[in-house]
N, C-alpha and C positions, 0 to 999 in steps of 0.2 A: 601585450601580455605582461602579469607586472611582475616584477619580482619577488625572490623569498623573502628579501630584507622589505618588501612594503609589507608584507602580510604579516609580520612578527608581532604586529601593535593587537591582533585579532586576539581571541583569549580561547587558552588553552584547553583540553579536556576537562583540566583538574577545574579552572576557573570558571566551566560552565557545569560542573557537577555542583557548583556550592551555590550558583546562580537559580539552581531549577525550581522553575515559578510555582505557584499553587496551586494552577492551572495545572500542568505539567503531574503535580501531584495527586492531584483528583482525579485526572486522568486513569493513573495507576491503581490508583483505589475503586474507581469504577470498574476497573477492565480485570480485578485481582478477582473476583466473584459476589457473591451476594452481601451486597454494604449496608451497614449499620444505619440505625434512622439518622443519624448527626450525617454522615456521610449523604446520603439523599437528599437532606435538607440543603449542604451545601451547592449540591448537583441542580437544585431548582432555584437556589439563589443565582448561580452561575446563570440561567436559563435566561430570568427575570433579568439580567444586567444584559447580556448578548440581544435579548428582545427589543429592550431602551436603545441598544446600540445601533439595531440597524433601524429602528421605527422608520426614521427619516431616507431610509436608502428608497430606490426608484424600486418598486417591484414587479415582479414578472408575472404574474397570475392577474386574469382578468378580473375589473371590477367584479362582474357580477358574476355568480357559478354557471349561468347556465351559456357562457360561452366559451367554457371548460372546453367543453370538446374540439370547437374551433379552432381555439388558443394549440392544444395538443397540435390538431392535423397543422397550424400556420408554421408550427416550430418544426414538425419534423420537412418540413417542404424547405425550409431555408436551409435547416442542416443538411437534407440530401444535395440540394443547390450547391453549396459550399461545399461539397466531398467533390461532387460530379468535378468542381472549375479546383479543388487544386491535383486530385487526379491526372485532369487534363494539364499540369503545372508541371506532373511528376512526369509524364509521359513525353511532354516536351522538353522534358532537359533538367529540370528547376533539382536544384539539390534538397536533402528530406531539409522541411522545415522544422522541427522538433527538436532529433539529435543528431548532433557535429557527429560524433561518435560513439562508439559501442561501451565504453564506460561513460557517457551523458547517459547512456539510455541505462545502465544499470544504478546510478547514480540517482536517476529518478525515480526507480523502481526502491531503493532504498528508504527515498525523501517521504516519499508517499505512502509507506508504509505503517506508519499511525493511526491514519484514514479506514486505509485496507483492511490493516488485522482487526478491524470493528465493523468489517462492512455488514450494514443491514441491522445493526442492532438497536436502529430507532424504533423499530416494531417489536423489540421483543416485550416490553410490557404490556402485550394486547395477547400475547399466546393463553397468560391465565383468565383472559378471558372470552376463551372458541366458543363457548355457549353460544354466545349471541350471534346470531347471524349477520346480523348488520356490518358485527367486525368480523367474519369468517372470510371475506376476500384480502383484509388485510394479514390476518393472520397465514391464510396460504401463500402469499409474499415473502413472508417472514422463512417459513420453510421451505419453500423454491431457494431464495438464500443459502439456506442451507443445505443445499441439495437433495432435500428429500430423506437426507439420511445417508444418500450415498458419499465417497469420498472421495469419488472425480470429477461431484458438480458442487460441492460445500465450498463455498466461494472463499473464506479465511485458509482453509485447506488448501485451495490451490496455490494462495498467495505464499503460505508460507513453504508449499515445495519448489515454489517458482525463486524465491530470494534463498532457498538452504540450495537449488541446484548452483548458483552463481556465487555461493560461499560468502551470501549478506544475510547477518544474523537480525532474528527477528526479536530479539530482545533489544531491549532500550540500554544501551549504554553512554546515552548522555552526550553523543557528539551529534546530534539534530538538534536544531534550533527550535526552543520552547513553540514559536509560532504552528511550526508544523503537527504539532497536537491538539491545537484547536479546533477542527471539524472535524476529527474524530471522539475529542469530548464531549462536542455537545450532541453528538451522535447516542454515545453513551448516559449524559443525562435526560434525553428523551427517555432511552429504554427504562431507566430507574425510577423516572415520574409519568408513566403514560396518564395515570388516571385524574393527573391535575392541568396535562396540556395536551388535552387529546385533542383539541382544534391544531395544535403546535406540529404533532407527531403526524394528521393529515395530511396537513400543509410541506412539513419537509419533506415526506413523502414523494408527494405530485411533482416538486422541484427536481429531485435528486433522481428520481427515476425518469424523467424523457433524456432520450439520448442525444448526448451531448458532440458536437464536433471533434472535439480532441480526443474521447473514445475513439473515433473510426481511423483520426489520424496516428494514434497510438499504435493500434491494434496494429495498422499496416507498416509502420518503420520498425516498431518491435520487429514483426516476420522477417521485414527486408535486413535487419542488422545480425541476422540467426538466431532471434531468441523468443523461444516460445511464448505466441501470445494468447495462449487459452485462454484467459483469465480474464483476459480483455474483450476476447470475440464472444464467449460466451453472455457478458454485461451487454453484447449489442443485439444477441437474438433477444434472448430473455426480456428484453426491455422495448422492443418493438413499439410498435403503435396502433397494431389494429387488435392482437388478442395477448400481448406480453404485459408485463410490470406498467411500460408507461400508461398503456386503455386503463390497465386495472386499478390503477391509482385517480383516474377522472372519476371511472364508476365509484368507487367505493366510497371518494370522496363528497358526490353529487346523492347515492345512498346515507350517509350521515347528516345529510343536512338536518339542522332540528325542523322537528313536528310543531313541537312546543317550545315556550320561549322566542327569544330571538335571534333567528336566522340570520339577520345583516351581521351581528357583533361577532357570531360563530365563525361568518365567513371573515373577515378580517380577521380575526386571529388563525386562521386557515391560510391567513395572506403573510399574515407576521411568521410564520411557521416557515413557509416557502423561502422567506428572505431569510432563514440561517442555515442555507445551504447555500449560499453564497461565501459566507463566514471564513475567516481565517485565510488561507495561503491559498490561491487556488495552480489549477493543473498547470495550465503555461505560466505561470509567476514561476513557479516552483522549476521547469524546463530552463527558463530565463537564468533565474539566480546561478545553473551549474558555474563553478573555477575551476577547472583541472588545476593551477598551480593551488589555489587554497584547498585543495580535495588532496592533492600529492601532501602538501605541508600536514594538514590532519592525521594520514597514516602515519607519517615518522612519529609525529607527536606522540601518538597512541602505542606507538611499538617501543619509545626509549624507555619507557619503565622495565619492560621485561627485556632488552636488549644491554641494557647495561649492569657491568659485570659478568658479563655471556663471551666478550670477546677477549682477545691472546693483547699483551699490549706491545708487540711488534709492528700490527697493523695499524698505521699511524695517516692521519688526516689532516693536510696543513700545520705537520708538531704536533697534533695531537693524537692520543691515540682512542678509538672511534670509543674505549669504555667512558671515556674525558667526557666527550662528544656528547653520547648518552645519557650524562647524569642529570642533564634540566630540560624537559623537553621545550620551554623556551629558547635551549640551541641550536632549536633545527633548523629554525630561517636560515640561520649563517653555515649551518652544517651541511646543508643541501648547496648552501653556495659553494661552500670548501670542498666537494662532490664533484662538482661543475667547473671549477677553475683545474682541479687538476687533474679533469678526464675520467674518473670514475663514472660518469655519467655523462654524455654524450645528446643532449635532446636535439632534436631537427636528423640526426644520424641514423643510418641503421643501429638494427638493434644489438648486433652482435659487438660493433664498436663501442658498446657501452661496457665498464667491466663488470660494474655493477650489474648490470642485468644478467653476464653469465655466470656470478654467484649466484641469480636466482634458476636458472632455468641450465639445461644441458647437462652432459655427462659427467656425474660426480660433482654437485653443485652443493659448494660447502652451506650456502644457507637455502636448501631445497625445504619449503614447508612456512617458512619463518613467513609470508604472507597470505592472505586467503585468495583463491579466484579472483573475486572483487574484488579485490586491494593490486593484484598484479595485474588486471585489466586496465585499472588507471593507470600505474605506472606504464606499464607498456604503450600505452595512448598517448603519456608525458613524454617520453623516449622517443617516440614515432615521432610525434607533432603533426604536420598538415597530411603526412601520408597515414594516418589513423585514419581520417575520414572515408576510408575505403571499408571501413566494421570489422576488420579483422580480430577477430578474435587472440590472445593473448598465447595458447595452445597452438591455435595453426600451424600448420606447417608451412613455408611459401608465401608469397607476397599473393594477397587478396584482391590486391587491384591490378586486376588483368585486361585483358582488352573484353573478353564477354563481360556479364554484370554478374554479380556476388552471390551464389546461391542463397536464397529464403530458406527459413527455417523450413518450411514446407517442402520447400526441393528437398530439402537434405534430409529432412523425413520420411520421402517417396524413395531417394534413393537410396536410405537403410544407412545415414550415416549420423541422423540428428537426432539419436537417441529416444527413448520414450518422451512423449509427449504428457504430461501429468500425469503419471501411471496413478490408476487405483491402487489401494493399499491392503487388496484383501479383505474387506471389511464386507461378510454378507453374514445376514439374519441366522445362516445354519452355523456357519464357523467366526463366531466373533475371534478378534485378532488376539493374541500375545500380550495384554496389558496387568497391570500390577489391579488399576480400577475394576476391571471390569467386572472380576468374579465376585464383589463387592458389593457393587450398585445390583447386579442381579441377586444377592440373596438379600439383601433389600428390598427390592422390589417384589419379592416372594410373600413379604408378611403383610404388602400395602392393601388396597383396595381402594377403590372410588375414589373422592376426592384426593386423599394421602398419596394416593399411585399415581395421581394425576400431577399433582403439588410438585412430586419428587422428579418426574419427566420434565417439567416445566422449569425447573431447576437446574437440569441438567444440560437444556436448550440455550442456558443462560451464553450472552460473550465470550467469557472467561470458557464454557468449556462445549460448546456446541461441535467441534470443530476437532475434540478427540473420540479416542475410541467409544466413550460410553456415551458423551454426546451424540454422535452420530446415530447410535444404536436407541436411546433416548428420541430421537425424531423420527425415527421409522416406527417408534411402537406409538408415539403421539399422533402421529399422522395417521394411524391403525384403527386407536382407541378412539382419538377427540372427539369424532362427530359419528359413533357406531350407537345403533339402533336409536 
């Protein structure tokens, strides 16, 4: 495990705030709401470079389409294969292979959160176009994604009450690594350009919807570490293979084939399509890379701005005193060490023997607040060290690793202790919710008709806002109107 003082050369918040690629920026501008044609154009350049980049990788889609289907049923037979044998791994003993502990798994849930808050918006350039039947099973994808309009199966929805319950903000503030927005922008410039890569947006399609191994193993150490993994099991009904996402992405793909023209050049670009969902960081790289010590070093980092000048200069830390401490967050390597040498924090120890930690937590705790859930779940994990690996939650009360096994989120939801499970948020067609938009978008939508009323829904489906109150309500009257009479 290495130490603070190796991790100090790493580069700070501020120095990855000045860093943030163009990538990273476009990102932002795609996901802000409806982009300017300069903006688009950038988003298809980006496409055209990512295309060149993988041309050469090995890909996964059969030569030719009509073994589409095969290719589907070969893959999900290996994936069920590979669940069945490490199942049988878990059952014999085998520790989770994913997450060491319960902030790795929230950690991940953090990382991956780029991806997430864009999931499905490679299809939404195909919504303005439900006319056509041909793309009407793509287009129903696209809203299944969004759960129809409701707002305990809107996929972005879930994600983002799943990361606000564990106190991980869904805004970008710059301490993820540029990498980890890469397949969710190109995700994003699909949606902005369907009508120039619709072989592209096929193809990532087919890719990104059969289900994947590390979904099933997600879904199940999520449960098992007590954290809601709706999010995750629903990606695994939804995407099945005999009548979910994954069939409907062979169908629809094998339905678009050209008539006219050429067929072969279609499907290889159907092919190049599949290969940028491969793109960027993927799920176990991202499991892999966790540090608890560079994860601990990060939080300090991020809290000395607002921590210095907050403290009394009595309370003093190796001569200094902790406001000293606080003024460069380049001081936190050494500052965590000077922690450490003089017992302020106790790692490998209980938790109580740390002193640090009972400013955070128990009766009359002078820095009660000053961290989020997710932030004291790491520490708390740092503090623990190898006896974390039992998922204890940071709140518990009582050591987790007992001789029976650690209740699942499921247990503790059967037995009335593990809170709601993704609640809906009130949101039906009679009583829309409490929003400043809402009364807004509806006398708008008073003056539209036909095309304009349809424009404006479509609009409203968009990434940036599918996933609030008007969006949601915007996909229930789409899914009403699109394909009536």
């Amino acid at each position: 495990m290495p130490s603070f003082a190796a991790l100090a050369s790493r580069p700070t918040s501020d120095t990855r705030a000045r860093r943030r690629s163009a990538s990273r920026a476009l990102y932002h501008a795609l996901q802000a709401g409806a982009p300017d044609a300069d903006t688009r154009t950038r988003a298809a350049h980006h496409l055209r470079r990512k295309l060149l980049e993988t041309a050469n990788q090995p890909g996964d889609l059969p030569e030719s389409p009509e073994a589409l289907h095969a290719w589907r049923d070969a893959g999900a037979a290996s994936v069920a294969e590979r669940y069945a044998a490490y199942l049988a791994e878990r059952h014999a003993g085998a520790p989770r292979r994913y997450f060491g502990t319960r902030a790795h798994a929230l950690h991940f849930l953090r990382a991956v959160a780029p991806t997430k808050l864009v999931d499905g918006s490679w299809l939404y350039g195909l919504t303005e176009h439900a006319a056509n039947v041909r793309l009407t099973p793509l287009v129903h994808t696209y809203l299944e994604e969004l759960g129809d309009g409701a707002p305990d199966k809107n996929h972005v929805l879930l994600y983002r009450r799943l990361l606000a319950t564990h106190g991980i903000a869904a805004e970008d503030d710059d301490s993820l690594p540029d990498a980890l927005y890469e397949q969710g922008l190109i995700q994003l410039c699909l949606a902005w350009n369907a009508a120039d890569f619709l072989p592209e947006v096929i193809g990532f399609n087919l890719a990104y919807e059969q289900l994947p191994l590390h979904l099933l193993i997600t879904s199940y150490e999520l449960n098992e570490l007590g954290i809601d993994p709706y999010y995750f099991t629903l990606h695994v009904t939804v995407d099945n293979g005999h009548s979910g996402h994954a069939r409907q992405a062979c169908d629809a793909a094998l339905a678009l084939l050209p008539r006219h023209g050429d067929a072969d050049v279609f499907w290889q670009r159907v092919r190049a399509g599949a290969r940028l969902a491969d793109a960027g960081v993927g799920t176990t790289q991202v499991i892999a890379g966790f540090d608890l010590h560079a994860e601990v070093l990060r939080i300090f980092q991020a809290k000395a701005p607002a921590g210095h000048g907050a403290h009394s200069n009595y309370c003093r830390v190796a001569g200094r005193s902790v406001n000293d401490w606080l003024a460069q967050s380049e001081e936190m390597p050494a500052f965590l060490q000077a922690l450490t040498d003089a017992g302020w924090v106790r790692p490998g120890a209980p938790l109580q023997q740390s002193r640090f930690w009972r400013l955070l937590q128990g009766e009359r705790a002078e820095m009660f607040g000053v961290f989020s859930p997710y932030e004291l779940q790491v520490l708390h994990d740092w503090l623990r060290g190898d006896d974390a690996s039992d998922g204890q939650a940071w709140n518990e009360r009582g050591a987790a690793n007992q001789a029976r096994r650690r209740p699942s989120f499921r247990a503790l939801q059967r037995a009335g202790r593990g809170g709601a499970a993704q609640p809906a948020l009130g949101d039906t067609e009679s009583a829309l919710p409490l929003d400043p938009d809402v009364p807004a978008f509806e006398a708008r939508l008073r003056t539209l008709q036909g095309a304009a009323r349809r424009a404006a829904l479509v609009a409203a489906m968009a990434p940036a806002e599918h996933w609030t109150p008007v969006g949601l309500h915007a996909t229930r009257l789409f899914r009403r109107e699109a394909w009536a009479g």
